[in-house]
C-alpha positions in Angstrom: 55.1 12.2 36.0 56.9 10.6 32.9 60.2 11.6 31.3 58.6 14.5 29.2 58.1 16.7 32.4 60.8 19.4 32.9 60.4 19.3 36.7 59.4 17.5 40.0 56.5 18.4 40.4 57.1 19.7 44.0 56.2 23.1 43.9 53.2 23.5 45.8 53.3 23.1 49.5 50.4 21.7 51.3 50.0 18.6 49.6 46.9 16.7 51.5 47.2 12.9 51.9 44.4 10.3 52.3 44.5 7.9 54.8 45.9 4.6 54.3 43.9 1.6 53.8 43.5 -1.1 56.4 45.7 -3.5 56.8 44.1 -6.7 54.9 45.0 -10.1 56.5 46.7 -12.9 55.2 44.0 -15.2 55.1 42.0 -12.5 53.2 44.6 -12.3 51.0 45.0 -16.2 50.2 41.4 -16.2 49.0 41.8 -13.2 46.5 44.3 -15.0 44.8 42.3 -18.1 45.0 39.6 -15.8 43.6 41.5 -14.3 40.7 42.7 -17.7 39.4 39.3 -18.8 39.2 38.1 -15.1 37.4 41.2 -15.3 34.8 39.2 -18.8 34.1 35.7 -16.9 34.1 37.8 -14.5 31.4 39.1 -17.2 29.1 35.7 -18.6 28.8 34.2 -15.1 28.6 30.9 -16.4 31.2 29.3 -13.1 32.4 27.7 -14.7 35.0 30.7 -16.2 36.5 32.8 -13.3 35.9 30.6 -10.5 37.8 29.8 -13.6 40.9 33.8 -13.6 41.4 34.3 -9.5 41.1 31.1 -9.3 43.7 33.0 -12.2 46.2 36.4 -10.0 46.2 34.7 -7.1 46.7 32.5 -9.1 49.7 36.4 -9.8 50.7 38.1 -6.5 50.5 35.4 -4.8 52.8 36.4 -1.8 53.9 39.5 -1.7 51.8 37.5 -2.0 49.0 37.9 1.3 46.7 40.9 2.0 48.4 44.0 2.5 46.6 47.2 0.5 47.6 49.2 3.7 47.7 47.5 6.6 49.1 46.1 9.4 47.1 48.7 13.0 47.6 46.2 16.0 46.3 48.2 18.9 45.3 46.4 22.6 45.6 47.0 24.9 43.7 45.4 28.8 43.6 42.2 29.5 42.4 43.0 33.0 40.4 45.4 31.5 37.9 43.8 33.8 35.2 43.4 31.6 31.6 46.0 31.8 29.0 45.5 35.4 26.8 45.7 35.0 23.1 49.5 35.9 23.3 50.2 32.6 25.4 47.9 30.2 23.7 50.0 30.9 20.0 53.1 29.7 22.4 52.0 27.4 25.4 53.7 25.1 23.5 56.9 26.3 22.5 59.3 25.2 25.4 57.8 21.4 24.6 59.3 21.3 20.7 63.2 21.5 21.1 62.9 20.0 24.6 61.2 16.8 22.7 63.7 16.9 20.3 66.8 16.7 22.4 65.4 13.5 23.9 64.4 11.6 20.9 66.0 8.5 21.5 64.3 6.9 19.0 66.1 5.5 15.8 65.5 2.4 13.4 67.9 -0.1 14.0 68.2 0.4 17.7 69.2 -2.5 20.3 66.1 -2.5 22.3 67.9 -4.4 25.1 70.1 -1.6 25.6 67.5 0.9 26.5 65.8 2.7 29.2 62.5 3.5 27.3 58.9 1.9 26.1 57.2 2.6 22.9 54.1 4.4 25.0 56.8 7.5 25.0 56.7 7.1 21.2 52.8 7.0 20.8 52.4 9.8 23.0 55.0 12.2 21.8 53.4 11.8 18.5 49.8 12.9 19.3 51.3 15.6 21.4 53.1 16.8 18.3 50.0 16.6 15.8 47.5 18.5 18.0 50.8 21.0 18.9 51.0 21.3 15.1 47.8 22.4 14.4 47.3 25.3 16.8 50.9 26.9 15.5 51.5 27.3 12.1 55.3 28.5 12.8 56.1 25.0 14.4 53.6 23.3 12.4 56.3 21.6 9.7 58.6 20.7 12.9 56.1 19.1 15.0 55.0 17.0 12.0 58.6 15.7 11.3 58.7 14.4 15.2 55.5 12.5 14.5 56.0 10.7 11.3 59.5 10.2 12.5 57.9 8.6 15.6 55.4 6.9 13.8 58.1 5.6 11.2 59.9 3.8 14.3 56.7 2.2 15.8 55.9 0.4 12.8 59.9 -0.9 12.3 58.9 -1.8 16.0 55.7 -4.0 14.6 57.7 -5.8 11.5 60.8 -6.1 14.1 58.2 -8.2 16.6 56.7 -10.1 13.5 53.2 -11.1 15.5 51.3 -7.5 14.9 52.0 -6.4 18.6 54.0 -3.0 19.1 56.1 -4.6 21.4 58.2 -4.1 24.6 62.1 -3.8 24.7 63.5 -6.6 26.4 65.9 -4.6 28.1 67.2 -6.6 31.7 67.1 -4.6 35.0 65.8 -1.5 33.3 65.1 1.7 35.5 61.7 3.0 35.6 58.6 1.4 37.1 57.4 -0.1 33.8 60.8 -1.6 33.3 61.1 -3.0 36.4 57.2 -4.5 36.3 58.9 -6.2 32.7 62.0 -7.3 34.5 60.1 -9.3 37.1 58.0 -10.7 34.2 61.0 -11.6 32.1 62.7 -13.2 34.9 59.3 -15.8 35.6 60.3 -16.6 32.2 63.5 -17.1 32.2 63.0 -19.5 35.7 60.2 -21.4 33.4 62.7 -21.8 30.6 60.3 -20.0 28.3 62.7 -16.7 27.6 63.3 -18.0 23.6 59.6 -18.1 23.2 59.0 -14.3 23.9 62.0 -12.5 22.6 62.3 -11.9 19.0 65.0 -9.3 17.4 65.5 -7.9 21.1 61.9 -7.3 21.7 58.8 -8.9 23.8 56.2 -10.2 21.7 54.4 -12.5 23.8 52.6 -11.8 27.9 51.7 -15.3 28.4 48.0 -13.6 29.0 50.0 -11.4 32.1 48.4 -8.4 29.8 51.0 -6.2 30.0 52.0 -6.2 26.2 48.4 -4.4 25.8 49.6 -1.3 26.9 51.6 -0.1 24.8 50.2 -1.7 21.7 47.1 0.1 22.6 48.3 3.6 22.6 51.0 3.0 19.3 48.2 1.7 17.3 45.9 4.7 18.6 48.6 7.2 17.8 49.5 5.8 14.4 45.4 5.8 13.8 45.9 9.6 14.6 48.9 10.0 12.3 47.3 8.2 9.5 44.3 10.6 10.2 46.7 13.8 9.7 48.7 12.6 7.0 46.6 9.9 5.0 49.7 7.6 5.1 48.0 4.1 4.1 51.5 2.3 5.9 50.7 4.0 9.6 46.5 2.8 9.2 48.2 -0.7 8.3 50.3 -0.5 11.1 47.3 0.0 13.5 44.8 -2.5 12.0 47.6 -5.3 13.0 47.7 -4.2 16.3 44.1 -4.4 16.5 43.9 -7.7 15.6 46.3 -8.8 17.2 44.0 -7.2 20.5 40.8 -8.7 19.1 42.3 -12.3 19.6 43.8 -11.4 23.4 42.2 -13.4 26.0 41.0 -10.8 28.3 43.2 -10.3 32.1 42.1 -10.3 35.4 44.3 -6.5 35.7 41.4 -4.7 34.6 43.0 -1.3 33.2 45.4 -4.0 30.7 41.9 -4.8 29.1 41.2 -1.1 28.9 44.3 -0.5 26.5 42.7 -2.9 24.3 39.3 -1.1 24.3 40.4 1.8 23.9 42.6 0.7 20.6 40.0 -1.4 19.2 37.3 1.3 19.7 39.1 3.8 17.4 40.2 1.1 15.2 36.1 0.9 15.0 35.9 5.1 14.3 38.5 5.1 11.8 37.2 1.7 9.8 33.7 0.9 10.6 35.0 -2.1 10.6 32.3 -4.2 13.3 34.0 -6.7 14.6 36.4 -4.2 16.2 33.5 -2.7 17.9 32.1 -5.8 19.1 35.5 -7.4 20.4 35.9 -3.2 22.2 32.4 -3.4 23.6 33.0 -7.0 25.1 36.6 -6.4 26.7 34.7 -3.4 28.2 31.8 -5.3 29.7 33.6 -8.4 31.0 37.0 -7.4 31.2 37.1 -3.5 32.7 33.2 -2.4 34.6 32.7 -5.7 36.6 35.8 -4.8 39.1 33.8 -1.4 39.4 32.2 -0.5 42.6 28.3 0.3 41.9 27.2 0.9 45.4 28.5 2.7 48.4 30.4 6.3 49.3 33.1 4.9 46.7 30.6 3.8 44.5 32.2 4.3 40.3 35.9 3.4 42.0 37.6 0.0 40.7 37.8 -2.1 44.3 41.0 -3.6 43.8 43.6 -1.7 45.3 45.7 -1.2 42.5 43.2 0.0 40.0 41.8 2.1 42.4 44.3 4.4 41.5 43.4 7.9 40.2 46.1 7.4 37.4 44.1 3.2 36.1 40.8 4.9 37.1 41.2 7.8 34.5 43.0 5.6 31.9 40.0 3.1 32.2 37.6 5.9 31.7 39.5 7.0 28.8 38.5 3.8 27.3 35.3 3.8 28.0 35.0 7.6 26.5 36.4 6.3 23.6 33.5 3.0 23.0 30.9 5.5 24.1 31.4 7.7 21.6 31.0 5.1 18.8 28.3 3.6 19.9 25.2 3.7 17.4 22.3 5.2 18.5 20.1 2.8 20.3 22.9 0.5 20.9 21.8 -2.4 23.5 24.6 -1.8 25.6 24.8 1.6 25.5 23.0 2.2 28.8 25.8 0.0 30.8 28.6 1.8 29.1 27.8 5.0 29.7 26.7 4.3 33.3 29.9 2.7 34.0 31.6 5.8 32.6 29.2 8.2 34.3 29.8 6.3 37.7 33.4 6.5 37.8 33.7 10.5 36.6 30.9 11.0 39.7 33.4 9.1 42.0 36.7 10.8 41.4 36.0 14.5 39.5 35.1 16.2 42.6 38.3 15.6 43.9 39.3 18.2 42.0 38.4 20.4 43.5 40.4 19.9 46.6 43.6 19.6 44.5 45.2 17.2 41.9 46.5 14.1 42.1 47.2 12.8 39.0 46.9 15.0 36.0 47.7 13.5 32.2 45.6 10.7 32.7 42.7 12.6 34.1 43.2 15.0 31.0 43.1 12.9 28.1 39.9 10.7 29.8 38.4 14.4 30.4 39.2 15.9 26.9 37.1 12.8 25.4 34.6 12.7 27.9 34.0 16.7 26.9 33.5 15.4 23.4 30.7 13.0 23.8 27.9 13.3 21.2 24.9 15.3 22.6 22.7 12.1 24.0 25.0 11.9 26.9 25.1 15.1 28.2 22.2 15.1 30.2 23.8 11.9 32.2 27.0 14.2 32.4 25.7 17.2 33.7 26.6 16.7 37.4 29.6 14.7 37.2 31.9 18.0 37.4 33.7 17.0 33.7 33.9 20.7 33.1 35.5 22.0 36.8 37.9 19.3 36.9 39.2 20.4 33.0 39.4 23.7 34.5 41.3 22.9 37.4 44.0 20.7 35.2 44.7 23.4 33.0 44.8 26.1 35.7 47.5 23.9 36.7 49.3 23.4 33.3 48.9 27.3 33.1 50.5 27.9 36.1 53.4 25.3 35.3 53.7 27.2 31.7 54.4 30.7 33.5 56.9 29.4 36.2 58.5 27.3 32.9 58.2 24.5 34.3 56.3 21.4 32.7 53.9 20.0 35.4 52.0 18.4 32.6 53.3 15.8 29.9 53.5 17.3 25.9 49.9 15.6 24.9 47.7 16.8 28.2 49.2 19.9 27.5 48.6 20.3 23.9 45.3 19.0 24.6 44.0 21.5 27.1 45.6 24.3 25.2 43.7 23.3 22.2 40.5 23.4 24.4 41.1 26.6 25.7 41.7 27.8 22.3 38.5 26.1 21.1 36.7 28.3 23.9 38.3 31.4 23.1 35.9 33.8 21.8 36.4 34.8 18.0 38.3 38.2 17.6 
């Protein structure tokens, strides 16, 4: 879980691990690099044909491992007679979040971002927890708004700061916390090429050398300052995200699948919000070259990503988000609706059920879920059986129960999300 949860979550016993994949050899493993040099070229020149050929031959490689992630999956059960959240609890699920969000604001204008532990992803997300929080409670309505123009405020300093349109990444050295550390090994390729003064402006990363990395949080602070901009009709926070989607639009796309998804994901709401087409266009691209062709289509895994790393329940969900988010702007009769869609279909067929066995990764899973429910009405028949609606009900059993032991088992936005759901299916007094 990320710094927002209160707790560890290590309060159910029981927790059921999957197997671990075989071992894959090192020849195997000499020709999947060899392979992914020669798809980051299929990429740059954006040739389908060569693109899905290269996905298909590591696939062919991984074999059995295919589908299976590089760490194994840890389900965590949880009781089935966690009764919903009554009226009373739903005008407060959110309460304990507020002043525990705003004794860790470490955000500020002016900061030294090579002094700090923390990424602007915290930012994006602590805002769109705060806006949907905000409008289910009128009594922390004004407060909750303050946190997310505040935050909002600080991501586009963060965008003039980098100068290039990027929300970019602090350039903090030997940082603790996985994405820091993933930076720090980047940085210090860098600094061994004698490129370091080519990426670093005012303290912060603006440039991935195509790595893809820098599309992560761009993604979600340009989405979140689309969503501010939304609640408070501030022109500066729309600005703020148009820049940082075109600065995705001209990203070459990466051969780490879920960095693409960020993209698609930013560019597809930049579409929502603008109806401007060529964000569409570049969103429906990076999702058809650069996220579905490392998706398995065949099999007992079939809808998984094969690589082991983005066959993680945690990528698999944030690339689903994505596609949510381009399926739901699609025109009618779009030409590549049917491929989106299926793609999307196929990967909530592959891991939903698994909640029903326990959880493995929850805020993810929520947000792609919360869009997924949302879909316009010509995809619900293709949704029907791929348990969308159990596994939502399983997440925020678990949130619920995490509310009444106070403990926060789910980050501030899945949270706020599924208690705006459940408040959404209340019935009407």
């Amino acid at each position: 879980m990320w710094i927002f949860c209160l707790v560890l979550i290590t309060f159910l016993s029981g927790v059921q691990s999957a197997p671990s994949r075989p071992q894959i050899s090192v020849e195997t493993r000499k020709q999947l690099v060899a392979l992914r040099d020669q798809l980051s070229v299929a990429l740059l020149e954006e040739n389908s044909t060569k693109i899905h050929e290269l996905a298909n031959e590591s696939i062919r490689l991984l074999g059995e491992n295919a589908g299976i992630p590089e760490v194994p999956d840890e389900l965590r059960p949880l009781p089935e007679d966690v009764p919903v959240l009554s009226e009373t609890e739903l005008s407060t699920a959110f309460d304990p979040y507020v002043p525990f969000i705003e004794r860790q604001i470490w955000w500020k204008e002016g900061i030294d971002p090579t002094k700090t532990n923390h990424t602007l992803r915290e930012v994006a997300s602590v805002i769109e927890a705060c806006l949907i929080a905000g409008s289910l409670n009128e009594k922390n309505s004004d407060r909750l708004l303050t946190i997310s123009k505040n935050g909002g405020d600080f991501l586009v300093w963060t965008q003039e700061q980098a100068g290039s349109g990027v929300f970019p990444f602090p350039a903090v050295r030997n940082g603790q916390g996985r994405p820091l550390e993933v930076a720090e090994a980047f940085l210090r390729r860098a600094e061994l090429e004698g490129k370091l003064g080519e990426i670093i402006v005012n303290g912060w990363v603006i440039e991935d050398f195509d790595d893809g990395g820098l599309q992560f949080d761009n993604g979600l602070s340009g989405v979140a300052l689309i969503h501010l901009y939304e609640a408070t009709g501030d022109e500066r926070y729309l600005q703020a995200a148009k820049r940082s989607a075109d600065w995705a639009l001209n990203r070459r796309m990466v051969t780490n699948w879920n960095y693409n998804s960020f993209s698609v994901y930013l560019l597809s709401e930049a579409y929502r919000i603008t109806g401007d087409v060529r964000y569409l266009e570049s969103a429906k691209k990076k999702a058809l070259l650069g996220v579905i062709p490392g998706q398995l289509t065949s099999g007992n895994l079939a809808g998984r990503w094969a690589d082991p790393h983005n066959a993680r329940p945690a990528y698999h969900y944030i690339m689903l988000r994505s596609l949510a988010a381009l399926a739901s702007v699609l025109p009618n009769n779009d030409p590549d609706d049917v491929e989106i869609a299926t793609g999307l279909i196929l990967g909530l067929r592959a891991r939903n059920p698994d909640f029903q066995r326990g959880v493995a990764n929850a805020d993810s899973s929520v947000e792609a879920l919360i869009l997924v429910d949302s879909l316009p009405d010509r995809f619900r028949i293709q949704l029907c059986d791929s348990f969308t609606e159990q596994s939502l009900e399983v997440l925020e059993r678990y949130g619920t129960l995490g509310f009444r032991q106070r403990k926060g088992y789910l980050g501030p936005k899945a949270w706020a999300q599924l208690v705006a759901r459940r408040k959404n299916l209340a019935p009407m007094p």
